[in-house]
C-alpha positions in Angstrom: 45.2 12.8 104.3 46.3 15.5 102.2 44.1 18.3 103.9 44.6 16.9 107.1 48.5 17.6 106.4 48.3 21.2 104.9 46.1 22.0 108.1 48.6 20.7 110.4 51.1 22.8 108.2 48.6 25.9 108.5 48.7 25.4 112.4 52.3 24.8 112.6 52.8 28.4 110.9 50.1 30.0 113.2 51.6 28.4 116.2 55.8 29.7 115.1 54.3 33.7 114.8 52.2 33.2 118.3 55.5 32.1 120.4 57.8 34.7 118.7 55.0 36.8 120.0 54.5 35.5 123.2 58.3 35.7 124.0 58.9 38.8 122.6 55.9 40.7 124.7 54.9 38.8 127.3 57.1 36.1 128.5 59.0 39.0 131.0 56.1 40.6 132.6 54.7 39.1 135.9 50.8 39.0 135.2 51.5 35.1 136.0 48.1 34.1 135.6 47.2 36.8 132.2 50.1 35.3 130.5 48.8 31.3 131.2 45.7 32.2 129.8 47.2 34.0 126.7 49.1 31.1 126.4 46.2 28.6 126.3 44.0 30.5 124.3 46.5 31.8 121.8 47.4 27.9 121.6 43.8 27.3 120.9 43.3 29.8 118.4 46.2 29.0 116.3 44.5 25.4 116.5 41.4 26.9 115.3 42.1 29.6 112.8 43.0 27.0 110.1 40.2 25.7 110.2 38.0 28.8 109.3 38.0 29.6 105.1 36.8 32.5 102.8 37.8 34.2 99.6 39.6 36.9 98.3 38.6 38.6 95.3 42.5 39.0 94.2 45.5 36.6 95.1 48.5 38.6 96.1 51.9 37.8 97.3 51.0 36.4 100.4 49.1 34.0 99.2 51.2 31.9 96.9 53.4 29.8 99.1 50.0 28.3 100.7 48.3 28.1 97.3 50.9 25.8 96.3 51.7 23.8 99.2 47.4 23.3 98.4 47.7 22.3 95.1 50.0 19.9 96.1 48.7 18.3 98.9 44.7 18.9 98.6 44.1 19.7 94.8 43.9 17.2 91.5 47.7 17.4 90.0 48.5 19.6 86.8 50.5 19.0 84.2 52.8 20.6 81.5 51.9 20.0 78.4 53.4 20.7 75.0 50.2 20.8 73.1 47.3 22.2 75.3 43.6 23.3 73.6 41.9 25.7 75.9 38.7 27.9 75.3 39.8 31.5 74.6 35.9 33.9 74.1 34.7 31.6 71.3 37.6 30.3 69.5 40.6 27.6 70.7 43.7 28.5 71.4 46.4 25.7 70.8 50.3 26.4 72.3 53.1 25.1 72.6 54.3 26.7 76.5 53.1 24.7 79.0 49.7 25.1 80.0 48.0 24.0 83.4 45.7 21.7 83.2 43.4 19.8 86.1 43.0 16.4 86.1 45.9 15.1 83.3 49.1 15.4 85.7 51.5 13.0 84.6 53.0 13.4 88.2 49.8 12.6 89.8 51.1 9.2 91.2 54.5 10.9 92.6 52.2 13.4 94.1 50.2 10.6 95.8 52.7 8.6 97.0 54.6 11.9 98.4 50.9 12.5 100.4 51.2 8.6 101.3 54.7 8.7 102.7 54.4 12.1 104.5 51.2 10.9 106.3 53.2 7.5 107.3 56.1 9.8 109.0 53.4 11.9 111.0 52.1 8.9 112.2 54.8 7.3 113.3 56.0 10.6 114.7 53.0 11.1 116.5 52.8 7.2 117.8 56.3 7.7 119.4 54.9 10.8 121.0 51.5 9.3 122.6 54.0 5.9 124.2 56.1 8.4 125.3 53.4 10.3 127.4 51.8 6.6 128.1 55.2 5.3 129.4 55.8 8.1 131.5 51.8 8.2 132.8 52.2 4.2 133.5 56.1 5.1 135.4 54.5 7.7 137.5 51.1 6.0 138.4 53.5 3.0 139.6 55.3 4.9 142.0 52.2 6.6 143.6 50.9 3.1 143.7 53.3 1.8 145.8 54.1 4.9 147.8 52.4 5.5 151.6 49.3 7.3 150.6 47.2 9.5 153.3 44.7 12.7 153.0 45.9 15.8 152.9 43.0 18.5 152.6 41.5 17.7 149.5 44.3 16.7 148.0 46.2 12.8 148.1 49.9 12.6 149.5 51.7 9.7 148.1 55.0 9.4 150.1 58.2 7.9 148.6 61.2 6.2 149.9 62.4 6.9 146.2 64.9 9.9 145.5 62.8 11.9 143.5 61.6 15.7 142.8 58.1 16.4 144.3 55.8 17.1 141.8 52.0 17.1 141.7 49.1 14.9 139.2 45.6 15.5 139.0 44.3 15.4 142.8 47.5 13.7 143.8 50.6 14.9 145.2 53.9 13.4 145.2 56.8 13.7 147.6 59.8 11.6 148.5 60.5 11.0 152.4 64.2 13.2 152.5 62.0 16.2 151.5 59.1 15.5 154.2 61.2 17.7 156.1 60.6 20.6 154.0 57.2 19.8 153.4 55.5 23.2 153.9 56.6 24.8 151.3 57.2 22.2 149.1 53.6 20.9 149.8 51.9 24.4 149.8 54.0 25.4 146.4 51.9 21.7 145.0 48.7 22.5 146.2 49.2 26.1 144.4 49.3 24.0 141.4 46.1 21.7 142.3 44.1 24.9 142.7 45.1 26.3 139.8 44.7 23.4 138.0 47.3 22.8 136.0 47.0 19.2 135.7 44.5 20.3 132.3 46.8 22.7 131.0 49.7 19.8 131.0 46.9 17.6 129.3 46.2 20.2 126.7 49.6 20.9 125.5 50.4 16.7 125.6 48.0 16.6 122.7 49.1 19.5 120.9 52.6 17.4 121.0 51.0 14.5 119.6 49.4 16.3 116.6 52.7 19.0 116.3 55.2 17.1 117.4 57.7 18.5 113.9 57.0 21.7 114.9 59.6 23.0 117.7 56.9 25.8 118.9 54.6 23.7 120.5 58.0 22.3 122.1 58.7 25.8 123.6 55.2 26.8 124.5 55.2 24.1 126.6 58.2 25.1 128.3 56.9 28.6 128.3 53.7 27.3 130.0 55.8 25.2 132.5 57.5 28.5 133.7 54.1 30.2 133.8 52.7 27.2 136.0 56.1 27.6 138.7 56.1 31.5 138.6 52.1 31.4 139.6 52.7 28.9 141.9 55.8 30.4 143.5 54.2 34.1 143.6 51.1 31.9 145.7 53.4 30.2 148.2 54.7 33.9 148.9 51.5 35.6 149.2 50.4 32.9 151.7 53.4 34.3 154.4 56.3 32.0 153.2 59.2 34.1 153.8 60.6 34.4 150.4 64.2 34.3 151.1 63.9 30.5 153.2 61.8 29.6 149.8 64.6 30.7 147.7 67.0 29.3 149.7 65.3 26.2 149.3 65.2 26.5 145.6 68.9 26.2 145.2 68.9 23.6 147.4 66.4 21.5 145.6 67.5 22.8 142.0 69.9 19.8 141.7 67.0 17.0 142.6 66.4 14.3 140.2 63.1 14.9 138.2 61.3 11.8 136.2 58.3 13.1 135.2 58.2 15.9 132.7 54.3 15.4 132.5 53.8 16.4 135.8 54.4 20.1 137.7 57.4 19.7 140.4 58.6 21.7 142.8 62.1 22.0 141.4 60.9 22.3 137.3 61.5 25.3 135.5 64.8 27.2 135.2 66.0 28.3 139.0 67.5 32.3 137.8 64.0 32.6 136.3 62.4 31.8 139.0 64.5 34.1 141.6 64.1 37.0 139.4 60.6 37.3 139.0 59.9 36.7 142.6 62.0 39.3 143.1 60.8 41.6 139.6 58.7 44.7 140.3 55.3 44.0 139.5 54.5 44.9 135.5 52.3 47.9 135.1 48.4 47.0 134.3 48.8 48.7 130.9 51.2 46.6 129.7 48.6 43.5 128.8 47.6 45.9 126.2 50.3 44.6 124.4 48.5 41.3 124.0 46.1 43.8 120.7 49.7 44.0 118.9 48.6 40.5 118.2 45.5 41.2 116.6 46.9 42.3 113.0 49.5 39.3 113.2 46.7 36.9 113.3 44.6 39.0 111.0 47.6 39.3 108.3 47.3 35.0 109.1 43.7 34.6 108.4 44.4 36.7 105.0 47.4 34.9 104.3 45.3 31.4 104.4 42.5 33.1 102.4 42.2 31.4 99.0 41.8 33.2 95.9 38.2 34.1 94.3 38.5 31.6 90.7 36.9 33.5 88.0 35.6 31.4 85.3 37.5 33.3 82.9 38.3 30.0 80.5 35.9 26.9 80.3 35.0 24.7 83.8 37.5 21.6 83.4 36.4 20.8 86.7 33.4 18.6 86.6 31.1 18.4 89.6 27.8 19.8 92.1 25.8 22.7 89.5 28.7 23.3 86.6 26.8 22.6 83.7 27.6 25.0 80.8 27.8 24.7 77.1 31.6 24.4 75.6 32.6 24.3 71.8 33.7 20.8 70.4 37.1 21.2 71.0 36.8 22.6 74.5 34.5 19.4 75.1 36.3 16.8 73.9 39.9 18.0 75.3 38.0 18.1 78.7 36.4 14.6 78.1 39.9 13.5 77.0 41.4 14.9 80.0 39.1 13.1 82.5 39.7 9.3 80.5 43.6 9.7 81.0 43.3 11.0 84.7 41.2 8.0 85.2 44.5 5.9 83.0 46.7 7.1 85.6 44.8 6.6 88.4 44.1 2.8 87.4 47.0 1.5 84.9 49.8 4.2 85.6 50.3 5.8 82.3 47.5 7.4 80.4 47.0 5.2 77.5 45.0 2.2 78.7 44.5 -1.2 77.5 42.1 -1.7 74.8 38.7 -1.7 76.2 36.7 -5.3 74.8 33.5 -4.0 73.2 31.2 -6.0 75.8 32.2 -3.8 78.1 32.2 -0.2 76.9 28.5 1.2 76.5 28.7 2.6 72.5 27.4 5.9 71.5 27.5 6.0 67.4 26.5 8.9 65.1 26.5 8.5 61.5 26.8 11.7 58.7 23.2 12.1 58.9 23.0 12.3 62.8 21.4 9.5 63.8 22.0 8.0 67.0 22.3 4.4 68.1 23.1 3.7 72.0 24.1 0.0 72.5 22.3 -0.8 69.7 18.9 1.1 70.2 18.5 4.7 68.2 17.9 7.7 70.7 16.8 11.1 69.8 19.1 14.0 71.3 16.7 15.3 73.2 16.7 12.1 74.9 20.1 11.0 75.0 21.1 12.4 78.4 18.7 10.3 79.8 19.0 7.3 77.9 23.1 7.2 78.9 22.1 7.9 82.6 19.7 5.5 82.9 21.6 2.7 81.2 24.9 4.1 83.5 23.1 3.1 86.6 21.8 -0.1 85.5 24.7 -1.7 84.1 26.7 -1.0 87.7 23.9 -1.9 89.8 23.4 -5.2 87.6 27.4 -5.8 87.5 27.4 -5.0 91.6 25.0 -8.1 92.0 26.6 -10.4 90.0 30.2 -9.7 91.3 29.5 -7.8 94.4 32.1 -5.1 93.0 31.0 -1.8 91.0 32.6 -1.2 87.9 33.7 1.8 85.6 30.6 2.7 83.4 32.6 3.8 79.9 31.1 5.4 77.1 32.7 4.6 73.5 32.0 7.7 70.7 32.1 7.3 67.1 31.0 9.6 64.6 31.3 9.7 60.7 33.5 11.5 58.6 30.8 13.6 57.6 28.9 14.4 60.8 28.4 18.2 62.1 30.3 19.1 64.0 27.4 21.1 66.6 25.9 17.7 66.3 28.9 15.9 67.8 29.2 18.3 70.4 25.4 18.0 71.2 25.9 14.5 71.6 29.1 14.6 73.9 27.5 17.1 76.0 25.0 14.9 76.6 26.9 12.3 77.8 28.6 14.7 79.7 25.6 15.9 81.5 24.6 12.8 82.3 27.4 11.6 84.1 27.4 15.0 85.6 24.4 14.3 87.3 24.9 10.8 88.6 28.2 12.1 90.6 25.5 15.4 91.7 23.5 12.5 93.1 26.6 10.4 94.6 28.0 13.6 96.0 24.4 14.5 98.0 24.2 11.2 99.1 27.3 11.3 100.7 27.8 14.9 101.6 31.1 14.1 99.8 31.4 16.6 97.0 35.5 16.3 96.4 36.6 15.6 93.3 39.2 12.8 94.4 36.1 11.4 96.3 33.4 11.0 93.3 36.5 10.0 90.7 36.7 7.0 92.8 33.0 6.1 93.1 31.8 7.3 89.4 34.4 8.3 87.2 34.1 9.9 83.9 35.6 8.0 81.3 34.5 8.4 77.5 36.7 7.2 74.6 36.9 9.1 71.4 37.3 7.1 68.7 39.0 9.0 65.4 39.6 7.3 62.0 40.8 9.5 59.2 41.5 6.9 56.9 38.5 8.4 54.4 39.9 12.1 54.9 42.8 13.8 53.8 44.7 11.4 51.9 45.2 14.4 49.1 47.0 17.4 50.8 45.3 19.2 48.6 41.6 18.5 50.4 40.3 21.9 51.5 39.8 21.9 55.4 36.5 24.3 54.6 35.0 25.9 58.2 38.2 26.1 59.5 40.1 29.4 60.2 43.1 29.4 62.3 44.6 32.4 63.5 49.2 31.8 64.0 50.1 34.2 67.2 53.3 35.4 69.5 52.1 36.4 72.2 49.1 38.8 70.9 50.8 39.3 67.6 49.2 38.3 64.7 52.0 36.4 62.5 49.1 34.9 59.8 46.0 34.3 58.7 44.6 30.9 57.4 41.1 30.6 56.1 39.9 27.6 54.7 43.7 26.3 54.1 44.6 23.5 52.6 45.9 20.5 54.4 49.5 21.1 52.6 49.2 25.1 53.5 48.7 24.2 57.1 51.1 22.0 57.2 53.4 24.5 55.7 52.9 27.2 58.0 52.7 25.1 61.4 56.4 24.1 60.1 57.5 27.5 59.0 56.8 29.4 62.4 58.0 27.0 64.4 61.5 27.2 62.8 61.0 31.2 62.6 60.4 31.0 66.7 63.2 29.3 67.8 64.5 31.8 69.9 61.7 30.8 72.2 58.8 33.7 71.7 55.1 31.8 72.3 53.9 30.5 69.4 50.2 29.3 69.3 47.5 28.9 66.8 44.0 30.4 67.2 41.2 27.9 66.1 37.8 28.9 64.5 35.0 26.0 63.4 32.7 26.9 62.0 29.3 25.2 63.3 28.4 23.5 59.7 31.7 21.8 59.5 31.9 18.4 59.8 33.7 16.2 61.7 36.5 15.0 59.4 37.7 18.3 59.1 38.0 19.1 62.4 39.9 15.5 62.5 42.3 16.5 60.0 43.4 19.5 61.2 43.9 18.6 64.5 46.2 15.7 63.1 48.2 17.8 60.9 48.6 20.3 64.1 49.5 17.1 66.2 51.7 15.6 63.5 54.0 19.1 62.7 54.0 20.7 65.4 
């Protein structure tokens, strides 16, 4: 629903610029039959256009208020976060400004319910539209129905002891019996509008009501095309020997009839001084429907404004899905892993801590210091593990889909010792990654559904890290060795830490934070080295989390 509404939005905007065109240009000059097709076709275009989608290499000015209105209604959420890892060339970069982030918005049900409630008003917006037309189709098929109904030409005449305005439907015209005395005009000025067909052009803007119906453009192109459909019609009844003076005379006369049917053409629509003048305007010069290439660059300047951005991979993919497999760093791994289990939180419990997970249920990855592997009980080398967690993935929900006829969540549990290696751990959580990777690759082909919101739903990717520092750090003199951290403002170095101690990083994470009060960027730089082990890398990222 979401990218249904910001194309409706896109089409809205194209459809504003086209009538300001239109009326500036066009909407005076007398090529009658010109200007109904630049209406129909510019209509369709701005229908169109939307639709159609490439890149820039750079986003510019224009490009933002779309690019938001995108994120919002079509894109994962993002959220602000006061603590934010992200990959930075080959070191981490932890900060305290807010950082966006896919997949871990905090506002993510807001933003759904906000998609939810706007597509409910279209809806209902669009429902009251379509009854409307249906009533007023039902009201005017009753009265031809019961009116005196004969051949005329090729053409039906339905006469009416009811006082209304002739107007003409389809094949079908109607007329009431006071104006039968009139009825060359009035019944040439109809069949003007059977041969021109009109009847589709009324058709054609009734749906653009229905799916625009908030936007007030389509409202006055379809007066606009209205007035096109009389002048055409008026300019044939003249050039078939009316004498245009009795016609106009019989304008004013008519011009205070009642019309019902605003679906229909009618003898006496449109706006009466409008009418007048252009049958009596000088005819517009030939050159003048040149004006109709002063559109061109409007629409062009459109297509660029909906153009989206080029993303350059300049940080790590946090966006899993079809062919973006890559090696990351442990931190970069795990905050993406972390990010994906409390997007899935939101999504299913509404806050991003979820209820403990019983053991029966969670398929357990452990890794002692020396690297070995067990997966739900069986030991796995690493150059099998991907395999091994897909395989046993795919069996548990097609074995859980028998029994209860429902699929559930596959999660993976991670533990590792205090002492395991760090490049080991990663190894092992890239893995996992991979492998849940490719199962969505698999969904997504399957389906010719690659979106993100799409494959969350039907495989999501949900692996709990499972920290416990009770065996590290209890001296704040332990030596966090591998670990060199780098304090910055902005790209000012403020210090250098190498191999601190826990107390010397707890010091200075305390220290410049009080020093940058006055609300210069402060973030810290992480380098781990690829022998450390993991209850290192533990402990300093709970002292960051703790002081900071």
């Amino acid at each position: 629903m979401g990218a249904f509404l910001f194309y409706l939005l896109k089409s809205a905007f194209c459809l504003i610029l086209f009538y300001v065109f239109y009326r500036a240009l066009l909407s005076r000059s007398t090529f009658f039959r010109f200007n109904r097709l630049t209406l129909l076709v510019g209509m369709s275009v701005c229908v169109v256009l939307p639709l159609m989608e490439f890149t820039t290499e750079e986003e510019h000015l224009f490009h933002t208020p779309f690019q938001v209105i995108h994120r919002v209604l079509v894109e994962e959420g993002y959220s602000d976060s006061s603590l934010e890892l992200v990959q930075e060339g080959g070191m981490g970069r932890l900060a305290n400004s807010p950082e966006r982030v896919r997949h871990t918005s905090p506002d993510i049900t807001f933003r759904h319910e906000l998609i939810r409630v706007g597509g409910v008003v279209y809806l209902i917006g669009s429902v009251v539209v379509f009854l409307g037309f249906v009533l007023s189709a039902i009201r005017m098929w009753r009265l031809i129905l019961h009116a005196r109904r004969s051949r005329y030409g090729k053409y039906t005449l339905a006469l009416t002891s009811q006082t209304v305005g002739s107007f003409s439907w389809g094949r079908v015209i109607v007329i009431s019996e006071a104006d039968y005395g009139h009825s060359q005009e009035i019944l040439l000025h109809e069949v003007m509008h059977l041969r021109s067909w009109h009847t589709l052009d009324l058709l054609w803007i009734q749906l653009l009501l229905i799916l625009f119906w908030f936007n007030p453009a389509v409202w006055l192109l379809k007066r606009e095309l209205q007035e096109v459909h009389e002048f055409e019609a008026d300019d044939g009844v003249i050039n078939n020997g009316i004498d245009a003076t009795r016609y106009q005379l019989l304008l004013v006369k008519k011009a205070v009839g009642t019309r019902l049917y605003s679906m229909a053409n009618g003898f006496n629509h449109s706006k009466l001084k409008n009418r007048i003048t252009m049958m009596l305007k000088e005819r517009t010069n030939g050159w003048a429907r040149l004006k109709l290439l002063l559109f061109v660059p409007v629409m062009a300047g459109t297509f660029y404004a909906f153009a989206r951005p080029e993303v350059k991979e300049t940080f790590v993919q946090t966006v899993p899905g079809l062919h973006q497999k890559q090696a990351m760093d442990y931190q970069t791994l795990s905050k993406l892993l972390r990010n994906e289990e409390e997007a899935y939180n939101l999504r299913k419990f509404g806050k991003k801590v979820a209820p403990t997970t019983p053991e029966n249920r969670m398929n357990q990855l452990l890794m002692n210091a020396r690297n070995v592997m067990l997966f739900d009980g069986d030991y796995v080398l690493k150059e099998n593990l991907k395999d091994k967690v897909k395989e046993k993935l795919l069996y548990k929900q097609r074995r859980e889909k028998e029994k209860s006829g429902r699929k559930d969540e596959q999660i993976v549990g991670f533990w590792c010792d205090r002492g395991t290696n760090v490049d080991e751990a990663r190894q092992a959580l890239q893995a996992v990654y991979d492998a849940y990777t490719e199962i969505r690759d698999s969904i997504a082909i399957a389906s010719s559904n690659d979106s993100k919101d799409f494959l969350d739903k039907e495989f999501p990717i949900v692996v709990s890290q499972y920290e416990n520092l009770k065996k590290f750090g209890s001296q704040n003199g332990d030596c966090l060795s591998g670990i060199e951290l780098n304090f910055m403002s902005g790209k000012d170095l403020l210090k250098e830490l190498k191999n601190p101690t826990a107390e010397e990083l707890q010091q200075a994470v305390t220290d410049y934070r009080e020093k940058l009060k006055d609300g210069r960027k402060l973030s810290v730089r992480v380098k781990v080295d690829r022998e450390c082990n993991m209850g290192t890398v533990l402990k300093m990222k709970q002292i960051l989390r703790e002081n900071w």
